[in-house]
C-alpha positions in Angstrom: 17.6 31.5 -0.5 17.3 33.9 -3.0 13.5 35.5 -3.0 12.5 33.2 0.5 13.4 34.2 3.8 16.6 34.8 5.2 16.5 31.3 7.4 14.8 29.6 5.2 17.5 27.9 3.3 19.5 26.5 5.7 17.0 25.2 7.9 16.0 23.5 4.4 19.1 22.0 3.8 19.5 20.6 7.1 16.2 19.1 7.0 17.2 17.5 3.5 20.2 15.8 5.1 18.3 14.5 8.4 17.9 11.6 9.6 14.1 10.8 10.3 12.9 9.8 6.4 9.7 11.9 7.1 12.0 15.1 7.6 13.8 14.2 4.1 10.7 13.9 2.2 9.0 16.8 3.5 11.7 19.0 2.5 12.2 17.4 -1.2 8.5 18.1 -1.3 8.5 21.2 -0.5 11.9 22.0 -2.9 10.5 20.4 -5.8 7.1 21.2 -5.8 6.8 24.5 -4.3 10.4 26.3 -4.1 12.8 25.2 -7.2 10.0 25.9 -9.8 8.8 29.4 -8.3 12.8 30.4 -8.6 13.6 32.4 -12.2 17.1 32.3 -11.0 19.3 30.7 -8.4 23.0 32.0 -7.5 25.7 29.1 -8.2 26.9 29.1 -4.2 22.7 28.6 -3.3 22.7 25.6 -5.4 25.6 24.1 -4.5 24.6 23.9 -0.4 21.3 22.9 -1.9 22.7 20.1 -3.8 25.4 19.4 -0.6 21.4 18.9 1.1 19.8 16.6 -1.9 23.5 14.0 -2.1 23.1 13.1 1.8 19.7 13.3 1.2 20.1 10.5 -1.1 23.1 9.0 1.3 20.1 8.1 4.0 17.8 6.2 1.4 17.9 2.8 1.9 16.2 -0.1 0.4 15.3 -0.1 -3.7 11.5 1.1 -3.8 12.7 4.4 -2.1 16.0 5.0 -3.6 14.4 4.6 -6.9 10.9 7.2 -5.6 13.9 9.9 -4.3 16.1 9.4 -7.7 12.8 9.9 -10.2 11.8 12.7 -8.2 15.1 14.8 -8.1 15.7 13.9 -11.9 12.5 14.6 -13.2 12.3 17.9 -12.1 14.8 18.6 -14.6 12.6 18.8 -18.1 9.9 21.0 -15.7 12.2 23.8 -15.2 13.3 26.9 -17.1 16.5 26.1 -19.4 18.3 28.1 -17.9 17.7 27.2 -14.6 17.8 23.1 -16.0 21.2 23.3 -17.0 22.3 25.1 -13.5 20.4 22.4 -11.7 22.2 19.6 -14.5 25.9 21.2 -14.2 25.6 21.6 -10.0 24.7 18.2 -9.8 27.9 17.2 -12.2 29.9 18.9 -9.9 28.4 17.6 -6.6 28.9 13.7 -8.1 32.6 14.5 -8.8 33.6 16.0 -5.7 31.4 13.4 -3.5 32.9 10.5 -5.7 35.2 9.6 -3.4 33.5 9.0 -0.1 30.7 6.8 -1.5 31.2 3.4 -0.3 30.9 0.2 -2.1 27.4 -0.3 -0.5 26.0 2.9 -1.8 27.6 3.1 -5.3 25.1 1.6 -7.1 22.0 4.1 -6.3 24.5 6.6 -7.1 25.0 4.6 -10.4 21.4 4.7 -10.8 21.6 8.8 -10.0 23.3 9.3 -12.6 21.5 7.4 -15.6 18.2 9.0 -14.6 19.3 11.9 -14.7 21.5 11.6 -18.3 18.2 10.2 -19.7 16.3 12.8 -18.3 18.7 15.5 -19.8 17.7 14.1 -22.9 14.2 14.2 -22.3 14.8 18.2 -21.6 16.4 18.1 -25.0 13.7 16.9 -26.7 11.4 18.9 -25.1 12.8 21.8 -26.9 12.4 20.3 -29.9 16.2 19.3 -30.5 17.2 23.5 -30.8 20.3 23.4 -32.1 21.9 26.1 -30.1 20.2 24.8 -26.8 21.9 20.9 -27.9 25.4 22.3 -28.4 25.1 24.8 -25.1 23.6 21.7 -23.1 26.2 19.5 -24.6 29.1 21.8 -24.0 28.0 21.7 -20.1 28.1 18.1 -19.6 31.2 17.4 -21.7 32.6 20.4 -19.9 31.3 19.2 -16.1 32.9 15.8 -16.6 35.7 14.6 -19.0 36.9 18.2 -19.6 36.9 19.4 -16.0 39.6 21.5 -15.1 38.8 21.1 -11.0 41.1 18.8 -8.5 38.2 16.4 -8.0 39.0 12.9 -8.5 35.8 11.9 -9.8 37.0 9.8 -12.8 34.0 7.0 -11.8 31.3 9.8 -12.6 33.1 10.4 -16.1 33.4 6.4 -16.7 29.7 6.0 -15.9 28.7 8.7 -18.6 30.9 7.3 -21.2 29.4 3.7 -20.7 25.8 4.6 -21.0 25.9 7.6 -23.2 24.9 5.7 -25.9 22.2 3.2 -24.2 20.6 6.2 -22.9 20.5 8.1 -26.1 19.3 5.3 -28.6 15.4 6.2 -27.2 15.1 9.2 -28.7 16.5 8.1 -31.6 16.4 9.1 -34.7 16.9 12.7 -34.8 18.4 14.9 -38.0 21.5 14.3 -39.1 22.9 18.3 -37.9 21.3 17.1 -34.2 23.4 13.9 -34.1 26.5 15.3 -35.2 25.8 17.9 -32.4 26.0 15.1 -29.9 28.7 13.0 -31.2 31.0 15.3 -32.2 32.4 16.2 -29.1 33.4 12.6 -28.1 35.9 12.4 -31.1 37.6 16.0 -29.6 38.0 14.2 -26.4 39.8 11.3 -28.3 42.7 13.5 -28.6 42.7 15.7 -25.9 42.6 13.4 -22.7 45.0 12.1 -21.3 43.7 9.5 -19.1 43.6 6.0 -21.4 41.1 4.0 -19.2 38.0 7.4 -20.4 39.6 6.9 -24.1 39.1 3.2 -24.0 35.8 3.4 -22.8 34.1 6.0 -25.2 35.9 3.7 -28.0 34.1 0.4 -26.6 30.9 2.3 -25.7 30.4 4.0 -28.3 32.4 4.4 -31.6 33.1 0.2 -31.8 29.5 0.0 -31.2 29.0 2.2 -34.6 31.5 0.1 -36.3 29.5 -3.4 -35.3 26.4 -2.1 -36.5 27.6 -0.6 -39.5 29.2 -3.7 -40.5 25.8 -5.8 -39.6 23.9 -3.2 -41.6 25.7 -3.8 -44.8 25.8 -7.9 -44.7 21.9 -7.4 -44.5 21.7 -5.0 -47.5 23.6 -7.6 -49.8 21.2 -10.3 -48.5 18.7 -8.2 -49.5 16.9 -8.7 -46.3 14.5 -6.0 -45.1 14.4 -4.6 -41.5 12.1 -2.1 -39.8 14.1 1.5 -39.6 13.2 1.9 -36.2 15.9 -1.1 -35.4 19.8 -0.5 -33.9 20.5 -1.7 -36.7 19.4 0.6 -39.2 19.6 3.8 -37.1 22.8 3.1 -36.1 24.6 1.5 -39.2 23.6 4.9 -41.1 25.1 7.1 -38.5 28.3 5.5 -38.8 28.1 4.9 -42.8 26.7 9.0 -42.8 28.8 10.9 -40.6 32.6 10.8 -42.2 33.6 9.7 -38.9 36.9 8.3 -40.9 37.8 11.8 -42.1 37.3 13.2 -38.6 39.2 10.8 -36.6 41.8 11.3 -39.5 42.3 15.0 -39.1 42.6 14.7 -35.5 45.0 11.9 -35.3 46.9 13.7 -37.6 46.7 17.5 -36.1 49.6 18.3 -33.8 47.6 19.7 -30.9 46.6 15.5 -30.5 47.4 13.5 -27.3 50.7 11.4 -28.2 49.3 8.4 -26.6 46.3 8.5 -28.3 47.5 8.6 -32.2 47.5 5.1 -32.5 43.7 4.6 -30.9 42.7 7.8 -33.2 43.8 6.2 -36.4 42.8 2.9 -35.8 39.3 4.3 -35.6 40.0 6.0 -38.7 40.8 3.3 -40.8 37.8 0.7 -39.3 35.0 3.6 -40.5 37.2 3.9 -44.0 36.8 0.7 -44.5 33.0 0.7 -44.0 32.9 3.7 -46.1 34.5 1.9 -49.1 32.0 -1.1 -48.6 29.5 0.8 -49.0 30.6 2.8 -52.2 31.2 -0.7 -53.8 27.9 -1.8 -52.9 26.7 0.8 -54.8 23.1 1.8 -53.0 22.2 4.9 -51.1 21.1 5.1 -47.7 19.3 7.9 -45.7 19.7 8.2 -41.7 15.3 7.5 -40.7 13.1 10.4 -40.7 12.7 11.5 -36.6 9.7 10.2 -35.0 7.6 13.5 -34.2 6.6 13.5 -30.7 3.9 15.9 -30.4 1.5 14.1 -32.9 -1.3 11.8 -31.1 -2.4 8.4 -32.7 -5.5 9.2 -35.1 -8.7 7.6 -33.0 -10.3 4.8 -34.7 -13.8 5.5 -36.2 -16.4 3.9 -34.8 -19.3 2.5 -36.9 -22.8 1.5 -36.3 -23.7 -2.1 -36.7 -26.5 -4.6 -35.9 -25.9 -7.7 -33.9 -26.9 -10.5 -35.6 -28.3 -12.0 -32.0 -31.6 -14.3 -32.1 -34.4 -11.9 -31.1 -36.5 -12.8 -28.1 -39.8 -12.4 -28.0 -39.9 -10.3 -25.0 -37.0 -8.5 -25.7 -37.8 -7.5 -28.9 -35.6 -5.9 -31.7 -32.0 -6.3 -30.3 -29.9 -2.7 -29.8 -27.5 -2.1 -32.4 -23.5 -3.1 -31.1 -20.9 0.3 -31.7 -17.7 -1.3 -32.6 -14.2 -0.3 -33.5 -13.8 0.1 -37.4 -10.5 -2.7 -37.3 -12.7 -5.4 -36.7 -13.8 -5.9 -33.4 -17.5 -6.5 -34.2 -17.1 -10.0 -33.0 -16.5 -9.0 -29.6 -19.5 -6.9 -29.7 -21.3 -10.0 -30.5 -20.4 -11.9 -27.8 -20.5 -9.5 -25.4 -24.5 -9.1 -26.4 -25.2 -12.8 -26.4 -24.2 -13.3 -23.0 -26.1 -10.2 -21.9 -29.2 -12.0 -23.7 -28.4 -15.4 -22.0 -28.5 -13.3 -18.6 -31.7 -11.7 -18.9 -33.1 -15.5 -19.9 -31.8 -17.1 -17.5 -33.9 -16.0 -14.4 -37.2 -16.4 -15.4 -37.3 -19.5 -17.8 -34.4 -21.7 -16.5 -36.5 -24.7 -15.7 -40.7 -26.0 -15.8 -42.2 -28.2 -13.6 -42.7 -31.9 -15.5 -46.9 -31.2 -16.0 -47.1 -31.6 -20.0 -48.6 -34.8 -21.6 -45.2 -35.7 -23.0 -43.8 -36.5 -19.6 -44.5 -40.2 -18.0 -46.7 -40.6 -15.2 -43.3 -41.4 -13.1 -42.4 -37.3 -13.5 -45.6 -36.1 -12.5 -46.0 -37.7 -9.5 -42.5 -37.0 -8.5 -42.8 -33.5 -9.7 -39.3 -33.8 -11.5 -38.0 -30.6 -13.4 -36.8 -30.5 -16.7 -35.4 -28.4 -19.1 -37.8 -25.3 -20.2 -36.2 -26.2 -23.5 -38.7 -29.2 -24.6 -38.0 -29.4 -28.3 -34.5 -30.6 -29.7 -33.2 -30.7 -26.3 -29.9 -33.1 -27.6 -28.9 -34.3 -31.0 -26.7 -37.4 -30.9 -25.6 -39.7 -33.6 -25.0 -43.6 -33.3 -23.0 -45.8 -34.5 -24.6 -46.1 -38.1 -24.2 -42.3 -38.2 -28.2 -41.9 -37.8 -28.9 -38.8 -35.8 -31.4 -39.2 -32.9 -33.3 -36.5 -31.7 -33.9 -37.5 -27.9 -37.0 -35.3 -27.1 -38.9 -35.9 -23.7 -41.0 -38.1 -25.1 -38.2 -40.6 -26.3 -36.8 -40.1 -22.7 -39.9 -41.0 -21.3 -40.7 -44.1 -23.5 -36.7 -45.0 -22.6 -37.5 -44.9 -18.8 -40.7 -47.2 -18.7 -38.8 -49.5 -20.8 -36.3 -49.6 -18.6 -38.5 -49.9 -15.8 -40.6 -53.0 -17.6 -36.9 -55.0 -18.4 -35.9 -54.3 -14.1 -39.7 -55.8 -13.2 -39.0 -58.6 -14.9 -35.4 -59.3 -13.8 -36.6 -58.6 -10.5 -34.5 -55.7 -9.8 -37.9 -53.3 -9.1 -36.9 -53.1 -5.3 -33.1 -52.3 -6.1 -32.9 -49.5 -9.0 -34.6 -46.3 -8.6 -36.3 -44.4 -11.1 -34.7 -43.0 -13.8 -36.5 -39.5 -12.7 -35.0 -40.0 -9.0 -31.9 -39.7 -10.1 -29.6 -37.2 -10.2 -29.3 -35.1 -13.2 -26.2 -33.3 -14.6 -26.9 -30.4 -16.9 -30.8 -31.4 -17.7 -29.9 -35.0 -18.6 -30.2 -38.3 -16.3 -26.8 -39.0 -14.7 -24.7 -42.3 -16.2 -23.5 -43.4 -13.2 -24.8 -45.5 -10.9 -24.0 -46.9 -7.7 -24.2 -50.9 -7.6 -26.1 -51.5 -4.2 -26.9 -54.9 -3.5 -30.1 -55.2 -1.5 -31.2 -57.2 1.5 -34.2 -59.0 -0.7 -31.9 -60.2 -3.1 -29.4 -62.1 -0.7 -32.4 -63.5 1.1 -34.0 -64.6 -2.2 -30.6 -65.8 -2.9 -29.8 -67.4 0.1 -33.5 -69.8 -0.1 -33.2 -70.4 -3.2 -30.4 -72.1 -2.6 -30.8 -73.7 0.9 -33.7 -75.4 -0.8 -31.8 -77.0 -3.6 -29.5 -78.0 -0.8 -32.6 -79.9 0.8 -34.3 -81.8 -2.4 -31.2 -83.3 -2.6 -31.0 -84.9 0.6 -28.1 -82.9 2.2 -29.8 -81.3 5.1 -26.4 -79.6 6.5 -25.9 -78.2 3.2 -24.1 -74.9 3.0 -25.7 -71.7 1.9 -25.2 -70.0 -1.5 -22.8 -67.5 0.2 -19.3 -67.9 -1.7 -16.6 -67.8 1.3 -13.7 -65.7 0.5 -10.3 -65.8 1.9 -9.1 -62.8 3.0 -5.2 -62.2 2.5 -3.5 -59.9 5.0 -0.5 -58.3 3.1 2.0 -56.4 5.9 4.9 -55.0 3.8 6.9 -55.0 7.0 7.1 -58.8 6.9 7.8 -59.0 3.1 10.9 -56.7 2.7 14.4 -58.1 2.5 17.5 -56.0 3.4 20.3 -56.3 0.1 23.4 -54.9 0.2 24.9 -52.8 -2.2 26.7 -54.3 -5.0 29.5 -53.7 -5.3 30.0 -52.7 -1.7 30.9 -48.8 -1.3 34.4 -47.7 0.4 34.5 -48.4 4.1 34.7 -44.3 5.0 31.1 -43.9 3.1 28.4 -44.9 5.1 25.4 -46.6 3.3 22.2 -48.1 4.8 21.6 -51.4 2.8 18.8 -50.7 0.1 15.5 -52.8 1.1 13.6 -54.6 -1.9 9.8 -56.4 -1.7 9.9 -60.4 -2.0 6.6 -62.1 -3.1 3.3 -60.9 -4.1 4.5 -57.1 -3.3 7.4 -57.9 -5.8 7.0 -55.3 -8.7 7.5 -56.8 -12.2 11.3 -56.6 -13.4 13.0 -56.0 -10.1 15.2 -59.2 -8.5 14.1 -60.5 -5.3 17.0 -59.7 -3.0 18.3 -62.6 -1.1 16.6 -63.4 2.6 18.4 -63.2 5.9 16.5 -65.0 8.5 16.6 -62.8 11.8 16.7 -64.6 15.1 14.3 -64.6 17.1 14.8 -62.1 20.5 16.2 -63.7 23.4 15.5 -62.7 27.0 19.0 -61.0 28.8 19.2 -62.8 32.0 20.0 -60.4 34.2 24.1 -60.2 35.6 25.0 -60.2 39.0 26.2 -56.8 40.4 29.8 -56.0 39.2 33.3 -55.9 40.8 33.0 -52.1 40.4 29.5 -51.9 42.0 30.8 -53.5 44.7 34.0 -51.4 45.3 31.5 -48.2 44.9 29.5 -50.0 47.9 32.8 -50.6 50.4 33.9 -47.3 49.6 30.5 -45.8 50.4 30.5 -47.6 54.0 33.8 -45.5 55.1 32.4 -42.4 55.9 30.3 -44.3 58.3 33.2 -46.1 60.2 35.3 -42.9 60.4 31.8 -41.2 62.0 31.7 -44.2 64.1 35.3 -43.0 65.5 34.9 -39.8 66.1 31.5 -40.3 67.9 33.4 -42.6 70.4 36.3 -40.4 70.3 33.9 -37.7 72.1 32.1 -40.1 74.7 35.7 -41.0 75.8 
C-alpha cells in the first residue's frame, strides 16, 4: 500500500478475508484505526483489493451481535476521514456491492442489506458534518447516483440500486430539515432518473419510495391546515408536506415528461406524477395560507445548563445536628427531591442511636419493668386514632399501660390468668402490641372443666355419668369412593376417542353441577386357574422328540 511497506498490503488483505475471527478483527483494527486515517490518498486499484478484503471479511461474520459490531465499524469510519478520501472509500464500496451482488446467497443477504443502510445513513452523517456545503452535497450526490442507478458497468447489481431507492428517504428524514437549496440538491437527481432509466421495477420504486410518499403527506398536511389543527414542525408531516407543496415538483416532472430526450416507457409514470403534485399545488393556492419549509435544527449548539439556586430545606432541625445544610437544586423545580433526599439522610443518622429505650420511666406498668420490655424512644404522641364517634384518642404509654392491667384484672377474674400472657410478652409489630393471638386451650381449664362436671354428674345420683367432653364424630371423606363415571352427552363419533368425564356425588357435590348417574361396579372375582392348554401340550410332545431320536442313535452305536 501506498506509504506502508511493499508486503504490507497483501498480507493485510489476506488476513481480512481469513478464517479464524481473531485474524479478521485484528486486521480491521489495524485498517481503521491505524492505516486508512494516516492515508492522505489511496490509488483506486489499492482500494478496490482492500475492499475485495473488507466484503469476505464481512462474508465470514456470522451471528447478529457481530455482524452488526463489523458493519458500524466499517461504516463509521466514513464521517472520520478526509472528503476526499470518504467519497473514494463511499464510491469503492458502491462498486464492490454491485459486482459482489450476485454471489450472495439468500442466507447472507440481509447483513448485506444492513451494509448498505449504515452506510447510506452514515454518508449523511458525513454530509452534515460539513455543514450541508453545497458543492460537497451535489459532488457527493453525483457519486452515489452515479455508482448505482446511473452505472455504466456490466455488473448486474440491480438489488444494490433497489435497496437505495427503498430507504433513501427513511434514512434521510433524520437530518431533516435542511434549507430548501440543500433539499432540492438531494432530490433533484431522482426526478432525472425518472426519465432516463430504462429498467421499470428502479422507476417504480423511487415513485413508491419516495415521490408518492411526498404526495401522502402533502395531502395529509393540508386536511390538517383547514381543520385548523396545530402540529409540531419537527413532524413527517410538516417537513415533508412543505417539501412537496415548495419544490414545483409538478413543473419539473412536467418538463421532463415532455422533453424528447425522456424514456418512452416512462412518459406516462412522469406525467402522472406531474399532475398528482399540480393538484396539491392548486389546493393550496385556494386555501389561501403561506407555508415555510422548518428552519434546520443547528447541530453544533449544546443545550443551555440549567441554573442552579441555593435553597434551604425546610427539614425539622435536630438538636444534635443542628442548623440543617442548605439543598442545591435545579432551577425547574426539583427542590422536592432535594427534600426528600435530606429527610432520609436525617432519618439515618437518628436511627442508630435512639431507635428504642428500655421500659424504666414511671409511666410504664410494673409488668414492663420487670420484664424489661422495650418501647418506642418516641414516648409522646406515639399513635393518634379516632373511634367511632370521631373522637381522637391519643394512646400514650400511659393509656397503654392502664389498658394492659385492665386487661389483666377482667382475665383474673374469668380465670384465664394461667392461659393469656401478658400483654408486654407479646410480640410487637412496629412498636405496638400484636392483634393476633393464638387460641391455646390449657391443661387447667379441661381439668377444671372436666370436675366440674363429673361432680354434677354425681349429686345427681348417676355415678357412671359421662364427662363434660363433647364426643365428635369424625367423617372420613375419600373422593375416590364418591366420584361417578358420566358419559358424554350426546355421545361423540365412534373414530374420536373420549375418556367418560367423572363428576362428585354427595357431600363433595359442588353447588349447581348434576349428580351423574351411579354404576355399581362388581366386586373382583378370583380367576380359577385353567388347565394347561391343547397347545402347551403339543409344545411338550414335540419337545420329547429330540430325546427319542438320541435314544436311536445311541443304540444305533452300541449295535
Amino acid at each position: 500500500m501506498a506509504g506502508s511497506g511493499a508486503g504490507e498490503g497483501p498480507t493485510l488483505i489476506k488476513q481480512l478475508a481469513a478464517c479464524d475471527k481473531s485474524t479478521r478483527d485484528r486486521a480491521v483494527r489495524s485498517l481503521l484505526n491505524t492505516w486508512l486515517p494516516s492515508q492522505a490518498e489511496v490509488s483506486d486499484e489499492e482500494m478496490k483489493r482492500l475492499w475485495k478484503g473488507l466484503f469476505y471479511c464481512v462474508w465470514h461474520a456470522d451471528k447478529l451481535p457481530s455482524q452488526s459490531d463489523l458493519i458500524e465499524k466499517l461504516s463509521s469510519v466514513l464521517p472520520k476521514l478526509e472528503p476526499g478520501l470518504s467519497l473514494q472509500y463511499f464510491s469503492v464500496f458502491l462498486l464492490t456491492m454491485r459486482r459482489e451482488w450476485t454471489g450472495i446467497d439468500k442466507l447472507r443477504l440481509d447483513k448485506f442489506y444492513l451494509l448498505i443502510r449504515r452506510f447510506l445513513n452514515c454518508f449523511f452523517v458525513m454530509l452534515k458534518k460539513w455543514s450541508w456545503d453545497l458543492d460537497f452535497t451535489r459532488r457527493s450526490i453525483r457519486v452515489l447516483i452515479d455508482g448505482t442507478f446511473l452505472a455504466d458497468d456490466k455488473f448486474q447489481g440491480n438489488g444494490v440500486n433497489y435497496h437505495i431507492a427503498s430507504i433513501f428517504l427513511e434514512e434521510i428524514r433524520p437530518f431533516l430539515p435542511v434549507k430548501k437549496e440543500v433539499v432540492e440538491v438531494l432530490l433533484e437527481p431522482f426526478v432525472g432518473i425518472m426519465g432516463k432509466v430504462g429498467d421499470k421495477v428502479l422507476v417504480g420504486k423511487i415513485r413508491s419510495n419516495v415521490f408518492d410518499v411526498f404526495v401522502k403527506m402533502g395531502r395529509r398536511f393540508l386536511e390538517l391546515r383547514r381543520s385548523g389543527d396545530e402540529v409540531d414542525e419537527g413532524e413527517d408531516l410538516v417537513v415533508l408536506g412543505t417539501i412537496s407543496l415548495l419544490m414545483g415538483f409538478s413543473t419539473k416532472f412536467y418538463d421532463l415528461g415532455s422533453s424528447a430526450d425522456c424514456c418512452q416507457g416512462n412518459r406516462k409514470v412522469v406525467l402522472g406524477l406531474h399532475e398528482e403534485f399540480l393538484k396539491l399545488e392548486k389546493d393550496l393556492t385556494l386555501l389561501g395560507i403561506d407555508i415555510s419549509i422548518p428552519e434546520p435544527n443547528e447541530g453544533g449548539e449544546e443545550d443551555e445548563v440549567p441554573e442552579l439556586i441555593r435553597i434551604a430545606s425546610e427539614t425539622e432541625v435536630d438538636g444534635s445536628d443542628g442548623v440543617s445544610e442548605p439543598a442545591e437544586v435545579n432551577a425547574n423545580g426539583s427542590a422536592r427531591k432535594a427534600l426528600k433526599k435530606s429527610k432520609k439522610a436525617k432519618k439515618a443518622t437518628r436511627g442508630s442511636g435512639t431507635k428504642t429505650k428500655k421500659c424504666k420511666n414511671a409511666e410504664c406498668s410494673p409488668a414492663d419493668q420487670e420484664n424489661d420490655v422495650m418501647v418506642p424512644a418516641q414516648s409522646v404522641n406515639s399513635s393518634i386514632e379516632q373511634n367511632g364517634d370521631g373522637h381522637s384518642i391519643t394512646f400514650t404509654e400511659s393509656v397503654i399501660s392502664n389498658l394492659q392491667l385492665q386487661f389483666e384484672k377482667v382475665a383474673a377474674e374469668v380465670g384465664l390468668d394461667g392461659d393469656v400472657a401478658s400483654a408486654c410478652d407479646l410480640p410487637k409489630v412496629n412498636g405496638a402490641v400484636s392483634k393476633k393471638r393464638k387460641r391455646v386451650k390449657s391443661v387447667d381449664e379441661q381439668k377444671s372443666q372436666n370436675g366440674e362436671l363429673t361432680n354434677q354428674g354425681d349429686g345427681e345420683g348417676g355415678g357412671t355419668a359421662k364427662t363434660g367432653e363433647k364426643s365428635t364424630k369424625r367423617v372420613r371423606f375419600s373422593m375416590k369412593n364418591n366420584l361417578v363415571w358420566k358419559p358424554h352427552s350426546p355421545l361423540p363419533p365412534q373414530s374420536l376417542r373420549l375418556p367418560p368425564s367423572v363428576t362428585p356425588r354427595g357431600s363433595a357435590l359442588k353447588k349447581g353441577i348434576p349428580p351423574g348417574p351411579i354404576r355399581e361396579v362388581p366386586p373382583l372375582t378370583k380367576k380359577v386357574k385353567k388347565a394347561k392348554s391343547v397347545k402347551k401340550a403339543r409344545k411338550v410332545i414335540k419337545s420329547m422328540y429330540p430325546l427319542v431320536k438320541r435314544t436311536k442313535k445311541l443304540k444305533s452305536v452300541s449295535s
